[in-house]
N, C-alpha and C positions, 0 to 999 in steps of 0.2 A: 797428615804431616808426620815424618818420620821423626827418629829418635835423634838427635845430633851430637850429644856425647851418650857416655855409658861408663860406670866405676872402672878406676886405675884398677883393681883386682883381677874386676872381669876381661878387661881388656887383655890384662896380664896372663892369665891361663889360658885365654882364647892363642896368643902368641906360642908360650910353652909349647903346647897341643901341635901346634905347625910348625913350629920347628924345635925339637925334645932336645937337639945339641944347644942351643940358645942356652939350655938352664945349665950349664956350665959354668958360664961369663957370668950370667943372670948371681949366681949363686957365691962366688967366686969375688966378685964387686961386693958382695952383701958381707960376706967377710971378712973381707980389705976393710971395711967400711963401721964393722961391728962395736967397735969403741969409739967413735964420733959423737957427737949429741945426736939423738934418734936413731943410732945405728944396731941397736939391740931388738929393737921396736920391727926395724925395719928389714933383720933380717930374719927373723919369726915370718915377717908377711913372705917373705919370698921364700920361705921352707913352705910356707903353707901354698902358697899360688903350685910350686911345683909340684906336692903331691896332688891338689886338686886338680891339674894339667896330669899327672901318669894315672890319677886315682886314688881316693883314700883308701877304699877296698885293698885294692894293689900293694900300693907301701905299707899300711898296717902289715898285711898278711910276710910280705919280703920282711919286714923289721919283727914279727914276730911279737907282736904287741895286737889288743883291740883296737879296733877301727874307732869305737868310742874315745879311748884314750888317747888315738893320734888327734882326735879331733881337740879332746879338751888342751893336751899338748900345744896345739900349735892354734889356739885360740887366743880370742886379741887380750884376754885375763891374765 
């Protein structure tokens, strides 16, 4: 018996990944949205889902920062 859902996260980058213009709108909405209750919260998750959709590697390296640090960065802490 197969899996029948799977995390909003995951589902999230799997999306990004298939279509990279997506994280526009995706990004865009998050902050339009960013001073709502939960919208600070919830726009961290969606910087994070997009680098993990282009890669951590990738954006660390483009921003000029360690990968480690993008990571603690954009951790749910």
């Amino acid at each position: 018996m197969g899996k029948t859902s799977r995390p909003h996260g995951e589902a999230m980058v799997e999306l990004l990944r298939q279509d990279p213009a997506f994280a526009d709108d995706y990004l865009s909405v998050a902050l339009d949205e960013a001073d709502q209750p939960g919208g600070r919260e919830a726009l961290l998750s969606a910087l994070r889902h997009v680098a993990e959709a282009q890669g951590m590697a990738v954006v660390a390296e483009r921003a000029g920062i360690p990968r480690e640090s993008l990571y603690r960065a954009l951790g749910p802490r």
